[in-house]
SEBAKE-63850 format. One line per field, with one value per residue (C-alpha): residue number from 0; residue in three letters; z, y, x. Coordinates in nm, 3 decimals, padded with zeros to 5 digits. Layout:
resi <- c(NUM,...)
resn <- c(ALA,...)
zz <- c(Z,...)
yy <- c(Y,...)
xx <- c(X,...)
//
This chain:
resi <- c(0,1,2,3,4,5,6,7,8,9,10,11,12,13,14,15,16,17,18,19,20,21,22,23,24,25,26,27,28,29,30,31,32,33,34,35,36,37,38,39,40,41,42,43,44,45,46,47,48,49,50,51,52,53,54,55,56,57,58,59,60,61,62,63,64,65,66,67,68,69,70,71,72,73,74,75,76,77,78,79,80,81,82,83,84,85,86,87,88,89,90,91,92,93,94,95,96,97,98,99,100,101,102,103,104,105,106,107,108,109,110,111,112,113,114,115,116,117,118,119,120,121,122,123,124,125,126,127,128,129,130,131,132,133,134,135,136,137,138,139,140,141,142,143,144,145,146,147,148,149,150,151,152,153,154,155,156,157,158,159,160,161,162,163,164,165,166,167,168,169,170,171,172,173,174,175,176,177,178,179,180,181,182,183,184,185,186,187,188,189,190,191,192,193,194,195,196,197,198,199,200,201,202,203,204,205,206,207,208,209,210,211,212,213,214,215,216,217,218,219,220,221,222,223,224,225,226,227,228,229,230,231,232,233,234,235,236,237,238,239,240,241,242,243,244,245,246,247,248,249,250,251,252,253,254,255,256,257,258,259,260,261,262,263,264,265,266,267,268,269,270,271,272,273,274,275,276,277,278,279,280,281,282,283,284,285,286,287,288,289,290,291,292,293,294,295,296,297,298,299,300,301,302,303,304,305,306,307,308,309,310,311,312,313,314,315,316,317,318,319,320,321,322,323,324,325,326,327,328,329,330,331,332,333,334,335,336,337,338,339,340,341,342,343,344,345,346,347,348,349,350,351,352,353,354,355,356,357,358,359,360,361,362,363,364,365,366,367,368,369,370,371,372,373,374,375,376,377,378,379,380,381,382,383,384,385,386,387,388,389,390,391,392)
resn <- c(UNK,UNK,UNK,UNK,UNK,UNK,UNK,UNK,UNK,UNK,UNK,UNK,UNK,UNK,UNK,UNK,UNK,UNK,UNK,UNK,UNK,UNK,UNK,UNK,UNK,UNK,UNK,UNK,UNK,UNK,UNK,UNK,UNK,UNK,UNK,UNK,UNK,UNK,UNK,UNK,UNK,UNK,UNK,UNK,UNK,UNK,UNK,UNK,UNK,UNK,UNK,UNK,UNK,UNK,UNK,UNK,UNK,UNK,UNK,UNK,UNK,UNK,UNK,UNK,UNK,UNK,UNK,UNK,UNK,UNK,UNK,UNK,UNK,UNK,UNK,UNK,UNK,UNK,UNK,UNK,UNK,UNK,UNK,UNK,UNK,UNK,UNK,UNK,UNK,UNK,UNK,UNK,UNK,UNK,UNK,UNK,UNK,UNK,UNK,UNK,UNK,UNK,UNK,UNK,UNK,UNK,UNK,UNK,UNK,UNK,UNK,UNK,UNK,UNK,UNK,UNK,UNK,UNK,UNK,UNK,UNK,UNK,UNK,UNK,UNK,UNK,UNK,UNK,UNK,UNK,UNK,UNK,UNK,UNK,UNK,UNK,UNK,UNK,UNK,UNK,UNK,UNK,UNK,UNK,UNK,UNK,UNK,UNK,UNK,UNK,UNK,UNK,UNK,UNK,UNK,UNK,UNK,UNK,UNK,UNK,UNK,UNK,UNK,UNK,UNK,UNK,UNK,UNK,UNK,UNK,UNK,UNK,UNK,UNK,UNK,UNK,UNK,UNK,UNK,UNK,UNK,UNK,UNK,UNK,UNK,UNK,UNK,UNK,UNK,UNK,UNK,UNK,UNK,UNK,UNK,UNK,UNK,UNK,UNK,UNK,UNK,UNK,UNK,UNK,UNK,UNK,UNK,UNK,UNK,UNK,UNK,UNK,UNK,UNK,UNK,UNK,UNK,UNK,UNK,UNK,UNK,UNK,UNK,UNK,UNK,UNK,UNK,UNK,UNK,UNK,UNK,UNK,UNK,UNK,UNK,UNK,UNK,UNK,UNK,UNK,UNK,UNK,UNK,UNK,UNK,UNK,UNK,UNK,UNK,UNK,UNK,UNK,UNK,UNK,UNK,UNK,UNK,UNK,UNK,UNK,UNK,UNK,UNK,UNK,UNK,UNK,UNK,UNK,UNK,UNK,UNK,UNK,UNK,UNK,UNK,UNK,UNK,UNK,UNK,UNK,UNK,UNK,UNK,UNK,UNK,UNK,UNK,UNK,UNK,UNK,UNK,UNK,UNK,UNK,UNK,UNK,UNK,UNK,UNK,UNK,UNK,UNK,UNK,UNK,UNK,UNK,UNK,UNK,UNK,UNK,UNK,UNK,UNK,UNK,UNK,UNK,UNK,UNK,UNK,UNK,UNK,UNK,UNK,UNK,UNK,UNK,UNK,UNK,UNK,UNK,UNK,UNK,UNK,UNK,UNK,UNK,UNK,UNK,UNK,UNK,UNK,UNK,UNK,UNK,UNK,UNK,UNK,UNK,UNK,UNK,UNK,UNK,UNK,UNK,UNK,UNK,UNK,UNK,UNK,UNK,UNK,UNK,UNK,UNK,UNK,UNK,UNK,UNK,UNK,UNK,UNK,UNK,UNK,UNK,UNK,UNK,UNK,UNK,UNK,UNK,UNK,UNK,UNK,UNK,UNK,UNK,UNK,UNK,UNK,UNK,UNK,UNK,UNK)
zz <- c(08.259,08.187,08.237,08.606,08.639,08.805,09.012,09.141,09.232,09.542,09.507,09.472,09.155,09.045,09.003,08.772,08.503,08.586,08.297,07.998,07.756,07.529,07.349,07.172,07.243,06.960,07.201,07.424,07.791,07.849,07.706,07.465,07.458,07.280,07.239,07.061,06.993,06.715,06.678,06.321,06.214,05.894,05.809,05.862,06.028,06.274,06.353,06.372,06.647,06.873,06.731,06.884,07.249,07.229,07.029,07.112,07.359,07.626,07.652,07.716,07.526,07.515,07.808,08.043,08.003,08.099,08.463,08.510,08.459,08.674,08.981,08.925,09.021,09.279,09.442,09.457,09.247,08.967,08.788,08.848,08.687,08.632,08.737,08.609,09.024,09.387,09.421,09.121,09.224,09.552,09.311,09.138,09.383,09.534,09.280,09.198,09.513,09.593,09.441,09.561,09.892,10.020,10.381,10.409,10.667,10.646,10.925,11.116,11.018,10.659,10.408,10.373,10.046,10.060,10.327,10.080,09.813,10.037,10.139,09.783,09.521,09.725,09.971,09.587,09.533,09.828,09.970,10.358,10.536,10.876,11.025,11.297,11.534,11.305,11.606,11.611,11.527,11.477,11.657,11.352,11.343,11.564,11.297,11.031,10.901,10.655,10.360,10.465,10.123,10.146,10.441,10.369,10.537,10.558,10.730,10.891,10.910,10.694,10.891,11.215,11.178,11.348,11.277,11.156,11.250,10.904,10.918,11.197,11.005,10.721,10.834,11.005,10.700,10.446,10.676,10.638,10.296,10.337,10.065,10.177,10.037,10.199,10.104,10.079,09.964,10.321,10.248,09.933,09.827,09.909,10.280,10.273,10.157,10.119,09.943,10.154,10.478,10.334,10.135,09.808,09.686,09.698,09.608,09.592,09.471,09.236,09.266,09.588,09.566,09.237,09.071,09.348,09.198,09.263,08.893,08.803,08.924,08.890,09.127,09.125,09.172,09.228,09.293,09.372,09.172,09.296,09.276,08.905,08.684,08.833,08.878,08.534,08.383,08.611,08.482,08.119,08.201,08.307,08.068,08.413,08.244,08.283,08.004,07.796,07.960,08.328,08.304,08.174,08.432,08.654,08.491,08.545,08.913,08.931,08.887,09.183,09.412,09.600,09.695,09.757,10.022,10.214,10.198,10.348,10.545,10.720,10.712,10.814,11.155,11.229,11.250,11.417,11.669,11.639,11.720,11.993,12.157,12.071,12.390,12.198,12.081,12.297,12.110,11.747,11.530,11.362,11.311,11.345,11.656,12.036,12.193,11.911,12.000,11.730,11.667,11.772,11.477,11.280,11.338,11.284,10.943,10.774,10.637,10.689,10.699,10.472,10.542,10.603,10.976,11.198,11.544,11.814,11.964,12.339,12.432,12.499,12.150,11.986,11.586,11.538,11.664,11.428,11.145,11.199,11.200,10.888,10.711,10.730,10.714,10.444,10.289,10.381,10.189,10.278,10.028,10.017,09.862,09.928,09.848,09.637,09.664,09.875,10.228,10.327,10.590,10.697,10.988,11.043,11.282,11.247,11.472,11.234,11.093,11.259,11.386,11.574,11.737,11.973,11.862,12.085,12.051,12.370,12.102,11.753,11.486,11.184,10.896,10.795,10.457,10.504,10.137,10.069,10.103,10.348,10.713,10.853,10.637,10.753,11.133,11.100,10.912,11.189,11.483,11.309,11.277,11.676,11.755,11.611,11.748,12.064,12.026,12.002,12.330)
yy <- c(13.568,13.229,13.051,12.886,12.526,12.453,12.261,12.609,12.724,12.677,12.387,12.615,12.754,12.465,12.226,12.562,12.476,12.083,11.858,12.122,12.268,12.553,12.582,12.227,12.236,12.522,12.783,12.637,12.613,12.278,11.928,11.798,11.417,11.170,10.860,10.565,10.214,10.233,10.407,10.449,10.404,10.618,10.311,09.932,10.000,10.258,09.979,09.704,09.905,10.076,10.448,10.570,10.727,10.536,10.184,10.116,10.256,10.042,10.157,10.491,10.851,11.220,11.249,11.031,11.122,11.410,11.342,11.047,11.353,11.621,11.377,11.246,11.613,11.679,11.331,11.396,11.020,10.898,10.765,10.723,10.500,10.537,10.256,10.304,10.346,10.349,09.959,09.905,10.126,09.913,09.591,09.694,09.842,09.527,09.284,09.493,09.395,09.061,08.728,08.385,08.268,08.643,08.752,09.087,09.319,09.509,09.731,09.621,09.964,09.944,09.974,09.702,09.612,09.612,09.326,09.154,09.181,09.024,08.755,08.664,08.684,08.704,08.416,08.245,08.352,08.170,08.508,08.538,08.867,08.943,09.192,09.494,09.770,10.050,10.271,09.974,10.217,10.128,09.779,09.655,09.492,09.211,09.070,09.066,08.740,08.617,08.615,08.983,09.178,09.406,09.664,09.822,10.136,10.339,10.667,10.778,10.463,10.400,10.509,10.483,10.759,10.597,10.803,10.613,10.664,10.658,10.771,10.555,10.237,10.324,10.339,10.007,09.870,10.032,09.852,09.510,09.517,09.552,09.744,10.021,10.123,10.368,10.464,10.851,10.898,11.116,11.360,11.360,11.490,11.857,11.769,11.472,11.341,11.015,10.966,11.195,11.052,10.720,10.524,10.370,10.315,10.572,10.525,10.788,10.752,11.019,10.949,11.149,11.463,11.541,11.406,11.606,11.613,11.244,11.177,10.956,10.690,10.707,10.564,10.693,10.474,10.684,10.517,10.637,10.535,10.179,10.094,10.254,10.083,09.738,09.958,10.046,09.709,09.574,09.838,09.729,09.360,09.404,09.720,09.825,10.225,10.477,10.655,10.946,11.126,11.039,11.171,11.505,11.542,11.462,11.695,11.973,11.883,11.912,12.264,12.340,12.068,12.330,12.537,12.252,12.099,12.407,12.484,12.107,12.134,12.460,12.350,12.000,12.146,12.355,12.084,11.844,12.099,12.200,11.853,11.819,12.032,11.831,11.667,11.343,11.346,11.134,11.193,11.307,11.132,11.397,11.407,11.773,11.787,11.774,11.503,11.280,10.990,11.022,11.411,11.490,11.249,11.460,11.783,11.686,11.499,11.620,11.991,11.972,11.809,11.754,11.758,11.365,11.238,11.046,11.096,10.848,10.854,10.836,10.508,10.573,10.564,10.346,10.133,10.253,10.624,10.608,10.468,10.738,10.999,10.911,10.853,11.132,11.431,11.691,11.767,11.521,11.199,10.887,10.706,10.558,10.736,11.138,11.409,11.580,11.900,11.691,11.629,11.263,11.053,10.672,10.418,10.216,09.949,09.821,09.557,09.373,09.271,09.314,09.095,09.209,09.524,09.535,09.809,09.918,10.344,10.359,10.438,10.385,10.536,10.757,10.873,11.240,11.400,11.773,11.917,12.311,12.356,12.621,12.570,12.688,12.483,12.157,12.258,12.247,11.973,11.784,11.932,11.831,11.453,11.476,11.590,11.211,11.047,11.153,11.089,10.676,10.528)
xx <- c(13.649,13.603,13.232,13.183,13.109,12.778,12.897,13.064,12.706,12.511,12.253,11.916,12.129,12.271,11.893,11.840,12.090,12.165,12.030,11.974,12.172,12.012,12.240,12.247,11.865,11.823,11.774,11.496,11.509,11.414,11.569,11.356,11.158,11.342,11.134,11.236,11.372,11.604,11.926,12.069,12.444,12.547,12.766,12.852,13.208,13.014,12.747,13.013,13.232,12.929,12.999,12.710,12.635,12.333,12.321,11.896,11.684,11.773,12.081,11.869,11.830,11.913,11.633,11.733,12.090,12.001,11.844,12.106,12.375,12.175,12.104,12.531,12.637,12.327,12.418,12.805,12.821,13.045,12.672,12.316,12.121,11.729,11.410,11.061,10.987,11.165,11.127,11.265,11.567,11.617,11.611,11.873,12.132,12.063,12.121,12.417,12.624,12.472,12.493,12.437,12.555,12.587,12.464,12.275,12.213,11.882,11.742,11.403,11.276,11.290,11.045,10.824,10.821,11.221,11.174,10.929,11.161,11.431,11.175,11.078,11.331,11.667,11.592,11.493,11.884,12.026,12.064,12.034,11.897,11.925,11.753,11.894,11.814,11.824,11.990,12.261,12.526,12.903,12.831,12.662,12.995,12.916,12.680,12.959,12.977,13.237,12.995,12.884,12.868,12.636,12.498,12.151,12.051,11.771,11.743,11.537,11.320,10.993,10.703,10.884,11.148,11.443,11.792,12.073,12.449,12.556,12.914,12.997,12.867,12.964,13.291,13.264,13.161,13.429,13.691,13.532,13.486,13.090,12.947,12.674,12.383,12.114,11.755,11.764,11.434,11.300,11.574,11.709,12.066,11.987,11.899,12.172,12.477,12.457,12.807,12.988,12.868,13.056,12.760,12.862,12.494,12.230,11.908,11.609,11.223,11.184,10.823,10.781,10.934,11.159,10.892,10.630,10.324,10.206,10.173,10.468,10.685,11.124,11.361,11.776,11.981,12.341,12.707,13.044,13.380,13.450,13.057,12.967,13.061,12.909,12.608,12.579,12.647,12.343,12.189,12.220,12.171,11.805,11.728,11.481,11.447,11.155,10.982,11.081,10.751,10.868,11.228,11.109,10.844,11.110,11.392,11.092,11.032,11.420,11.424,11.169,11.267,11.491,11.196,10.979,11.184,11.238,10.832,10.780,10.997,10.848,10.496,10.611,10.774,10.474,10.217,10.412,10.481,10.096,10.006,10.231,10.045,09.712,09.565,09.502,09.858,10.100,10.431,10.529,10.792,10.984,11.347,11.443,11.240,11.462,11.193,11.265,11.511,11.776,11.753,12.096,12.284,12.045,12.136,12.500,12.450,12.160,12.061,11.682,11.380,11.105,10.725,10.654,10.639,10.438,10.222,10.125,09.777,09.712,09.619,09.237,09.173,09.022,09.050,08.660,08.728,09.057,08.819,08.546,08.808,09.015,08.714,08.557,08.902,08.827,09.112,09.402,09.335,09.402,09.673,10.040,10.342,10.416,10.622,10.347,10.137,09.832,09.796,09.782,09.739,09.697,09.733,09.994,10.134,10.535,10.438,10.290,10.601,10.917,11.170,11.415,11.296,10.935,10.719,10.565,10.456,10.181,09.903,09.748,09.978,09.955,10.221,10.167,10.245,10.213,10.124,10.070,09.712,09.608,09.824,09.474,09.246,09.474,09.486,09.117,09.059,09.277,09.098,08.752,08.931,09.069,08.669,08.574,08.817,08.734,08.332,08.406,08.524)
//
């Protein structure tokens, strides 16, 4: 019987045995670091014609080959390219499919710094943005213009957790020409397909959680026939790789990422429905649960959820009761990213900077990363928090 392809496998098998190869690896389990700068030719007529998989270390190494192939087959892409972190993943699938003179469409949701990065060096570019109602759907059409190259989605939204219909715009998008590209990071490829829902760009930070231990920064950037190979020539242009050490912590968050997800996404759906329950709680933001708007397009396109969401307060509440409670929470820290083994937890207001949609929740806001401490310990510590809150009026 001939061997299977692993791409024949189920996806908790396949992050097993994407990426490694023991048997050019001398027997050992995991790919080895390659480190370095130069590459050496055995002769002048090898130098002279590129004989070489890889010419200098920009070009990259045995290591990051081997995540860029692992994530290709995870993703369902023709490539993936590698950033040293998520940003730097959005900068380049953006300067991929944009050039000067181009219109973009960006949802009002999205993560700030992608609308800084928009508002800095793309408007420097002659680039226009224009921002949408995330929940815009297949009428995203009506802000087609003819210099409309690029469509930018990101689902669900940062912070906010609005739940884009991707199929339908993607499809709007494939029959104008308009090039998509989507922010995957919330769900990754096991929970959803970015390519097969119609995206042509998918980008992921690996610092939350392949990487999952908050102790290194990778973005993905992954593309699908048409889009690769202008992908990886951007890619080469700028040189914009991550370290040897970062691509194996990330090949060796690969392997567990599986398990991970399905453990956030457990503990994830039992506090929000624990705090639902809180009197102090007016409404949770969570995806996979009914009472969020949006929940049914995710139950038909995505596979899970993972263990990041966020609550609104009742409106009694005050900025000092929020202060005296956040300040003061045991175990979840307060701290930006997620996707790693810690519990986190910060404030947040979209209304500080949107455009186009009013944000308006009824209450102070905070983001939640659920980590894998206790379930308990964190109930407690959150109860303790809500007792604060409650003592400032």
């Amino acid at each position: 019987m001939s061997k299977r392809s692993t791409s024949d496998f189920n996806i908790s098998t396949q992050i097993t045995q994407l990426g490694r190869d023991a048997s050019k690896q001398s027997g050992f389990v995991n790919a080895p670091i390659y480190r370095g700068s130069t590459v050496l030719f055995p002769t002048v007529d090898d130098l002279e014609h590129n004989r070489a998989q890889f010419n200098y270390g920009t070009k990259g190494t045995p290591t990051i080959a081997s995540l860029e192939n692992a994530w290709s087959v995870l993703a369902g892409a023709a490539g993936t390219v590698l950033s040293p972190s998520g940003l730097g993943a959005i900068a380049l699938a953006l300067l991929t499919t944009l050039k000067a003179g181009d219109h973009l469409l960006m949802p009002d949701c999205v993560y700030r710094p992608t609308r800084n990065f928009c508002a800095g060096l793309l408007a420097k570019m002659g680039i226009e943005t224009t921002y949408y109602d995330p929940r815009i759907g297949a009428e995203i059409e009506s802000l087609f213009r003819p210099n409309t190259t690029t469509l930018f989605l990101e689902s669900p939204g940062s912070q906010s957790f609005e739940i884009q219909d991707v199929p339908a715009m993607t499809k709007v998008a494939k029959a104008h020409g308009v090039t998509t590209i989507i922010d995957n990071t919330w769900a990754t490829p096991i929970f959803f397909r970015a390519h097969e829902h119609g995206c042509d760009i998918a980008l992921e930070a690996g610092t939350k959680y392949l990487g999952g231990h908050s102790d290194l920064l990778m973005g993905l950037v992954s593309a699908n026939e048409a889009w690769w190979p202008k992908l990886r020539e951007m890619y080469d242009l700028m040189a914009m790789l991550p370290g040897a050490e970062d691509c194996f912590l990330a090949l060796r968050g690969l392997r567990t990422l599986h398990l991970r997800l399905k453990e956030a996404e457990k503990r994830g759906l039992e506090m929000a429905r624990w705090l639902q329950m809180r009197p102090e709680v007016l409404k949770v933001l969570h995806p996979a649960l009914p009472e969020t708007p949006g929940h049914d397009i995710w139950k038909r396109d995505f596979k899970g959820s993972s263990g990041l969401f966020s609550i609104v307060l009742k409106p009694e509440y005050t900025k000092a009761g929020l202060a005296k409670m956040l300040d003061n929470m045991g175990i979840f820290g307060m701290g930006y990213s997620w996707g790693g083994f810690e519990s986190l937890i910060i404030p947040f207001n979209c209304g500080e900077y949107r455009t186009v949609t009013d944000w308006q929740p009824g209450g102070l806001t905070l983001r939640v990363q659920i980590g894998f401490e206790d379930m308990d310990d964190l109930k407690t510590d959150m109860a303790e928090g809500f007792d604060r809150l409650r003592s400032v009026r």
